[in-house]
PDB file of the backbone (N, CA, C, O) and the ligand in Angstrom, with CONECT records:
HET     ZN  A 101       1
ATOM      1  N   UNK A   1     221.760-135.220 165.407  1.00  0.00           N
ATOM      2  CA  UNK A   1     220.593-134.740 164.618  1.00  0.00           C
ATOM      3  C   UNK A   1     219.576-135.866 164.448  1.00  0.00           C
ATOM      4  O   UNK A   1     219.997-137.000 164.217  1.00  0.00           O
ATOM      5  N   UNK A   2     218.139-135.610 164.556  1.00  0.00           N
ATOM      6  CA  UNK A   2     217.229-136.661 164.352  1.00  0.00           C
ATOM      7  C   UNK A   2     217.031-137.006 163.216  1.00  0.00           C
ATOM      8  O   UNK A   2     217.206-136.166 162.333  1.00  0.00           O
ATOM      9  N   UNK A   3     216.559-138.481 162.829  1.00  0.00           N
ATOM     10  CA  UNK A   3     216.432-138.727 161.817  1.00  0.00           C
ATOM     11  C   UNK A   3     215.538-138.173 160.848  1.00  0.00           C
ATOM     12  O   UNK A   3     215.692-137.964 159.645  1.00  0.00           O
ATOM     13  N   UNK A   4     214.335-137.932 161.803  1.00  0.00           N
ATOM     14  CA  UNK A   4     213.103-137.514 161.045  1.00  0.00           C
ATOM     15  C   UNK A   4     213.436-136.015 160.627  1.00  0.00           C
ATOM     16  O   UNK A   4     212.676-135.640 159.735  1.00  0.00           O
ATOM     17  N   UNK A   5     214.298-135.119 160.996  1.00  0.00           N
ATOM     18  CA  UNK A   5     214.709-133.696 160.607  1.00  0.00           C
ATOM     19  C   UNK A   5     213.472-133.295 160.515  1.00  0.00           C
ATOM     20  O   UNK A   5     212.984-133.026 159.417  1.00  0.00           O
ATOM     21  N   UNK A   6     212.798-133.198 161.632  1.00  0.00           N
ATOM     22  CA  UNK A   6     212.061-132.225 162.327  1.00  0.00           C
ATOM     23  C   UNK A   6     211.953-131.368 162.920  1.00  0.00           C
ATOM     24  O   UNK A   6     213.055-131.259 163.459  1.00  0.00           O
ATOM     25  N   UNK A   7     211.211-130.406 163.328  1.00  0.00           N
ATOM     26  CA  UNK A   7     211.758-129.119 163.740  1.00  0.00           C
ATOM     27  C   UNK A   7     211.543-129.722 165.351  1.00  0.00           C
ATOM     28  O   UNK A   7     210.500-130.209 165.789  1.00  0.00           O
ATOM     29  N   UNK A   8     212.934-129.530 166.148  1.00  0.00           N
ATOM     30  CA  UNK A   8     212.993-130.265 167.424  1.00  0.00           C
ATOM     31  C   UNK A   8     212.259-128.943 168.554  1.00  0.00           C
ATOM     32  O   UNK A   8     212.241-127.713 168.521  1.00  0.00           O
ATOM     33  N   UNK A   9     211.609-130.200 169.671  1.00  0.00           N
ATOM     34  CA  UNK A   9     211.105-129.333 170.718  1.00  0.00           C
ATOM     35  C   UNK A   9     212.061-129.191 172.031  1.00  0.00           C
ATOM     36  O   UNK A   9     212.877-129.982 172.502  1.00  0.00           O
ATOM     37  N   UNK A  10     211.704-128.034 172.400  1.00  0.00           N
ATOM     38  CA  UNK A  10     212.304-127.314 173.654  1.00  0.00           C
ATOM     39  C   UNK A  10     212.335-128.430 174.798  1.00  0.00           C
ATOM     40  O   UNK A  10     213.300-128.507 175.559  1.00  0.00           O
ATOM     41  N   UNK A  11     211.071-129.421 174.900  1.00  0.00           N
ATOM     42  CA  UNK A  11     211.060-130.403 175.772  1.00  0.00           C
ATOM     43  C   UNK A  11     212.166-131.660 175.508  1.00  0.00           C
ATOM     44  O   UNK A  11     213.053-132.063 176.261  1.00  0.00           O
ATOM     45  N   UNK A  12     211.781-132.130 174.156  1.00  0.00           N
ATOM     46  CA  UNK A  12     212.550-133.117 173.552  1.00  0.00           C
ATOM     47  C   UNK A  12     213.909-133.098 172.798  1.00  0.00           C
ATOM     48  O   UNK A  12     214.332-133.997 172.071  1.00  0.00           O
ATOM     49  N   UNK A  13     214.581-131.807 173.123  1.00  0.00           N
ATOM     50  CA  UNK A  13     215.532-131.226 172.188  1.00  0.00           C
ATOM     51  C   UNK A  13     216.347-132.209 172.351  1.00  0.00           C
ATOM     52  O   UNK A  13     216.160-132.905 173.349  1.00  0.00           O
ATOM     53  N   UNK A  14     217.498-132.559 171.417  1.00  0.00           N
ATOM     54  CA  UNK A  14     216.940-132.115 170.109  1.00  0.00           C
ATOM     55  C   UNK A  14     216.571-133.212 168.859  1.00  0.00           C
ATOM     56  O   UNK A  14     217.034-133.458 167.745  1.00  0.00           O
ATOM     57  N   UNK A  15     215.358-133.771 169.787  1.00  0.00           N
ATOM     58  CA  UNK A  15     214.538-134.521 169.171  1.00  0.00           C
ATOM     59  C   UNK A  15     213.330-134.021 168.931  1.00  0.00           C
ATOM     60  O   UNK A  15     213.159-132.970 169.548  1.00  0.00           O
ATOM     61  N   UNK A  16     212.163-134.445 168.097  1.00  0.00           N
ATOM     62  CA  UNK A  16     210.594-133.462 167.886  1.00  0.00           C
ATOM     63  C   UNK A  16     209.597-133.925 168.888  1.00  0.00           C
ATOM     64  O   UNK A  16     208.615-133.250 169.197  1.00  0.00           O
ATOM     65  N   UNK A  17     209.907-135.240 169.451  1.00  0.00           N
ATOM     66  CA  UNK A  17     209.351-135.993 169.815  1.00  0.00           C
ATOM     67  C   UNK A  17     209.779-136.514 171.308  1.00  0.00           C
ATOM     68  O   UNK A  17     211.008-136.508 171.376  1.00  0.00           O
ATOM     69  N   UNK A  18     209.333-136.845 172.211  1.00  0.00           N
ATOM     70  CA  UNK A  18     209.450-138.607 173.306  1.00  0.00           C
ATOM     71  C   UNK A  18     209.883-139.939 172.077  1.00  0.00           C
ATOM     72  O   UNK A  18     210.829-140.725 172.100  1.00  0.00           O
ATOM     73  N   UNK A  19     209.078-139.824 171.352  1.00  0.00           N
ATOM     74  CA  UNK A  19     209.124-141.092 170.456  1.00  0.00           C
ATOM     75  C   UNK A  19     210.072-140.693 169.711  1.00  0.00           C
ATOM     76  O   UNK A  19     211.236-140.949 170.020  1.00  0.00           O
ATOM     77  N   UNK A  20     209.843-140.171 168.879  1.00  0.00           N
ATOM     78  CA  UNK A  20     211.720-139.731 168.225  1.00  0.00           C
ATOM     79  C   UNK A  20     213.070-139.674 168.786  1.00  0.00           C
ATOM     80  O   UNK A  20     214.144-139.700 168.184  1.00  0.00           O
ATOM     81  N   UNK A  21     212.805-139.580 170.206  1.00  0.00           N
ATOM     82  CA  UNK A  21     214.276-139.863 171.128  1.00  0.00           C
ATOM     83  C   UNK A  21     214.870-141.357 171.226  1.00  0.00           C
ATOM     84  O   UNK A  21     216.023-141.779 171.134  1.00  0.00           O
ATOM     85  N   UNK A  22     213.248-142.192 171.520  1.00  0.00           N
ATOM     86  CA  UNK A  22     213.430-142.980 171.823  1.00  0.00           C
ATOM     87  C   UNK A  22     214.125-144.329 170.858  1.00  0.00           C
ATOM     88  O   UNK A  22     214.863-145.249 171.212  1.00  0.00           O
ATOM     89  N   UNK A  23     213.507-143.971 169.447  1.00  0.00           N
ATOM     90  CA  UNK A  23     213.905-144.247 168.252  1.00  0.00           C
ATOM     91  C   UNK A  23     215.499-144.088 168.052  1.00  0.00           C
ATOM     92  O   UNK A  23     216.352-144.975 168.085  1.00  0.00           O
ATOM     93  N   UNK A  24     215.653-142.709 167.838  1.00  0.00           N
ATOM     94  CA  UNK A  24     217.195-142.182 168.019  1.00  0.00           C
ATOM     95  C   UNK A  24     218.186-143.511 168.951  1.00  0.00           C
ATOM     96  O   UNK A  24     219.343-143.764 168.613  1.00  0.00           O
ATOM     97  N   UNK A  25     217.572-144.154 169.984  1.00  0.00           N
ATOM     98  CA  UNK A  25     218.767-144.409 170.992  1.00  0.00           C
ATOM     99  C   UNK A  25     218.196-145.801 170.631  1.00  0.00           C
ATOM    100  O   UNK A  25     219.137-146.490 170.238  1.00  0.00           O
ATOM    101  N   UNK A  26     217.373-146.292 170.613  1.00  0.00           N
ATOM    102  CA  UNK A  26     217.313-147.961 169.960  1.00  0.00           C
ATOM    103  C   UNK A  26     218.279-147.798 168.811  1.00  0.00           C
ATOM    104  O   UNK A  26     218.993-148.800 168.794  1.00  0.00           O
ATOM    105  N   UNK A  27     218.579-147.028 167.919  1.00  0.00           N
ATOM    106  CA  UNK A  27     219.273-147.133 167.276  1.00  0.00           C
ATOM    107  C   UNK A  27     220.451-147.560 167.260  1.00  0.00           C
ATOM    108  O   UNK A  27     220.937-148.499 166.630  1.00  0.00           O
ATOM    109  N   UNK A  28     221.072-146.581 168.233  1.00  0.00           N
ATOM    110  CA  UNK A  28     222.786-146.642 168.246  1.00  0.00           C
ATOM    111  C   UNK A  28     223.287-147.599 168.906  1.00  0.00           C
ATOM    112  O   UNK A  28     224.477-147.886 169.039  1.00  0.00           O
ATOM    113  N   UNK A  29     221.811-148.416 169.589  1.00  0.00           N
ATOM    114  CA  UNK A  29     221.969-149.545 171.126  1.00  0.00           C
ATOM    115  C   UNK A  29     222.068-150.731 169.782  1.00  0.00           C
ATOM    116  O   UNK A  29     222.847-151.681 169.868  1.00  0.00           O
ATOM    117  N   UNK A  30     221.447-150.588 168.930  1.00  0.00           N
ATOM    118  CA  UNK A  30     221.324-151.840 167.974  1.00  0.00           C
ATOM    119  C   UNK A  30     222.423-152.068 167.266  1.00  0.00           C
ATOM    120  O   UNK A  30     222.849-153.154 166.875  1.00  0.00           O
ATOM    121  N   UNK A  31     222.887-150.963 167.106  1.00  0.00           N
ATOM    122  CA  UNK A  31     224.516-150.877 166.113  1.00  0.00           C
ATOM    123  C   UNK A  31     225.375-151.117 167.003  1.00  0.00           C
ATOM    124  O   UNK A  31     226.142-151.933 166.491  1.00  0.00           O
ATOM    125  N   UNK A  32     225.852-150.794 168.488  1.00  0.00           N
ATOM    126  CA  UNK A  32     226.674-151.323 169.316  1.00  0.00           C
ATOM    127  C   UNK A  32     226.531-152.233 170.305  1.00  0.00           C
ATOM    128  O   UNK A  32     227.546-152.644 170.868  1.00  0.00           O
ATOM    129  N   UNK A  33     225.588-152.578 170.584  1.00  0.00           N
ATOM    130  CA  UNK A  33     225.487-153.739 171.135  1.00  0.00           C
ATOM    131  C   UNK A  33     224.559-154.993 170.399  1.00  0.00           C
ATOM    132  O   UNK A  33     223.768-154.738 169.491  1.00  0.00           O
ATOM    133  N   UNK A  34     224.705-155.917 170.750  1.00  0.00           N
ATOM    134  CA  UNK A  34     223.172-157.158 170.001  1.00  0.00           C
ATOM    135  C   UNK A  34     222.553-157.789 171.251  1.00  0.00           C
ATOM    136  O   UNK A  34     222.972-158.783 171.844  1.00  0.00           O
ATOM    137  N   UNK A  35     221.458-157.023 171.555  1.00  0.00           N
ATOM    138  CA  UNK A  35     220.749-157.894 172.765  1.00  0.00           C
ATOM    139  C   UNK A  35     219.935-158.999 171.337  1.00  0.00           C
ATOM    140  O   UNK A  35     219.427-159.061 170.218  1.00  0.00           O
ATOM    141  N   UNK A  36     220.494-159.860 172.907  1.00  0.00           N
ATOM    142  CA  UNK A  36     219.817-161.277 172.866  1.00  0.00           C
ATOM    143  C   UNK A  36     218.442-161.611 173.012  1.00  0.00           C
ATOM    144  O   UNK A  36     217.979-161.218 174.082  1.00  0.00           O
ATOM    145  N   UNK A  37     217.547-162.286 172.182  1.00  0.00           N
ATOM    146  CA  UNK A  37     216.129-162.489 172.721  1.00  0.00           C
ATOM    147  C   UNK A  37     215.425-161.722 171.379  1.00  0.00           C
ATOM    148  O   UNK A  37     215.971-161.135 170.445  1.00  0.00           O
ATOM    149  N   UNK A  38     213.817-161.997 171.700  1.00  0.00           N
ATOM    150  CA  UNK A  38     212.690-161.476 170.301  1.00  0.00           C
ATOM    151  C   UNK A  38     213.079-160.193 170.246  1.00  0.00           C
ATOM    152  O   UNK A  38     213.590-159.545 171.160  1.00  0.00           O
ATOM    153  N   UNK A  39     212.801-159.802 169.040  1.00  0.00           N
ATOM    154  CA  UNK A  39     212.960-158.497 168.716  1.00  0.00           C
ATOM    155  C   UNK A  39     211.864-157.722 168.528  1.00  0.00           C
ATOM    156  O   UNK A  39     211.319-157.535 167.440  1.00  0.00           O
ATOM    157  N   UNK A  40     211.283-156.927 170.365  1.00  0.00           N
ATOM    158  CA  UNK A  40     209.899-156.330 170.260  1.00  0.00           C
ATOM    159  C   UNK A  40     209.981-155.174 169.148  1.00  0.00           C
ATOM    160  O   UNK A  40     210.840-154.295 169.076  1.00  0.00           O
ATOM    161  N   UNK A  41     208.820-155.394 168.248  1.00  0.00           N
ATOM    162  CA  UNK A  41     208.722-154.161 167.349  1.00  0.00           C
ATOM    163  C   UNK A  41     206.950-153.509 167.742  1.00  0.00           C
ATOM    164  O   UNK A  41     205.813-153.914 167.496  1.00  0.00           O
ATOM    165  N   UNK A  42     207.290-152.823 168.157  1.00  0.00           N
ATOM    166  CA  UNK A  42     205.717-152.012 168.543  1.00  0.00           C
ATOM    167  C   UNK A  42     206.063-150.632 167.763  1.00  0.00           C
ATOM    168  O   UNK A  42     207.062-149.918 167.671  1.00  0.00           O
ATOM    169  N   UNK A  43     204.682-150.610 167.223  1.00  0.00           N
ATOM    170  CA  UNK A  43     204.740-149.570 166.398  1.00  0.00           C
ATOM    171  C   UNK A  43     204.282-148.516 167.113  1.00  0.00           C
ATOM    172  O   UNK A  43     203.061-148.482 167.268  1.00  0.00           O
ATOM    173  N   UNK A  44     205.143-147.354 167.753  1.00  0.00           N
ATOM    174  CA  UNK A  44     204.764-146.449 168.701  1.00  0.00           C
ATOM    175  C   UNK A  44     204.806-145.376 167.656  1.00  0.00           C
ATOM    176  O   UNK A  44     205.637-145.321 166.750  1.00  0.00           O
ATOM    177  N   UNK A  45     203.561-144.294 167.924  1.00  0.00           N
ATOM    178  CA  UNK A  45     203.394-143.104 166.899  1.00  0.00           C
ATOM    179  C   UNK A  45     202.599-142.129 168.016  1.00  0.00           C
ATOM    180  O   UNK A  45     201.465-142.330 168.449  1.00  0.00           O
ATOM    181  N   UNK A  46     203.310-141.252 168.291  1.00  0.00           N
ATOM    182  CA  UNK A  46     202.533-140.435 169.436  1.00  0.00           C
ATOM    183  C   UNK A  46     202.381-139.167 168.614  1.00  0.00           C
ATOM    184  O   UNK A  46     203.307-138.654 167.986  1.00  0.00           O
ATOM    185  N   UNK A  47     201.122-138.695 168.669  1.00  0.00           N
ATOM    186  CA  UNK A  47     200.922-137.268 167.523  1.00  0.00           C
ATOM    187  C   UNK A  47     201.029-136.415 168.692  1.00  0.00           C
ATOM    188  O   UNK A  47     200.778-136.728 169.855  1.00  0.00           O
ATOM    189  N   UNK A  48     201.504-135.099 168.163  1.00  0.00           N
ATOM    190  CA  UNK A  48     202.485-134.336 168.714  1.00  0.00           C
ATOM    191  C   UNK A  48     200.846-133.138 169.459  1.00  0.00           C
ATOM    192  O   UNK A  48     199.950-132.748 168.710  1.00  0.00           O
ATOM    193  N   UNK A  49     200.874-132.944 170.384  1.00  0.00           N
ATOM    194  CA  UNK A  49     200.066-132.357 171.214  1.00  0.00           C
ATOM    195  C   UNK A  49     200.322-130.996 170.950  1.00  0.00           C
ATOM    196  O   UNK A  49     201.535-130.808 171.037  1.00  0.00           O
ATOM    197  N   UNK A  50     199.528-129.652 170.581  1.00  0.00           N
ATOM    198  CA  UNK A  50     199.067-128.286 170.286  1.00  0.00           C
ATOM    199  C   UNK A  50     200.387-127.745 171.416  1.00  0.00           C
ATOM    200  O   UNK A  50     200.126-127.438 172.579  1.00  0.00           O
ATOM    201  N   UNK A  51     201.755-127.699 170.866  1.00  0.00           N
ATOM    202  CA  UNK A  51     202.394-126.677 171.355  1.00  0.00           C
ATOM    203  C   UNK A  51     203.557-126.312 171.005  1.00  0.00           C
ATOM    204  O   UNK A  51     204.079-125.328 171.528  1.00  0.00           O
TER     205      UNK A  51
HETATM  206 ZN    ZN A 101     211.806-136.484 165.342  1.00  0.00          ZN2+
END
């Protein structure tokens, strides 16, 4: 289930988003593994396109 508990899309199921997936799996990569090196934080916000 996504974090944001959004209503998930048919494309991105069952995430709402591209960016909400992507979020989702940095996640679980951060809790089980520890990459080494800076920790890029880009603030990605993609508004959700008429569909
Ligand atoms: Zn989402």
């Amino acid at each position: 289930m996504p974090v944001c508990r959004k209503k998930p899309s048919a494309e991105h199921a069952p995430f709402c988003s591209r960016g909400c997936k992507d979020r989702d799996l940095l996640r679980w990569l951060d809790e089980g593994y520890r990459i080494p090196g800076p920790k890029a934080d880009a603030g990605v916000d993609s508004e959700d396109s008429g569909g």
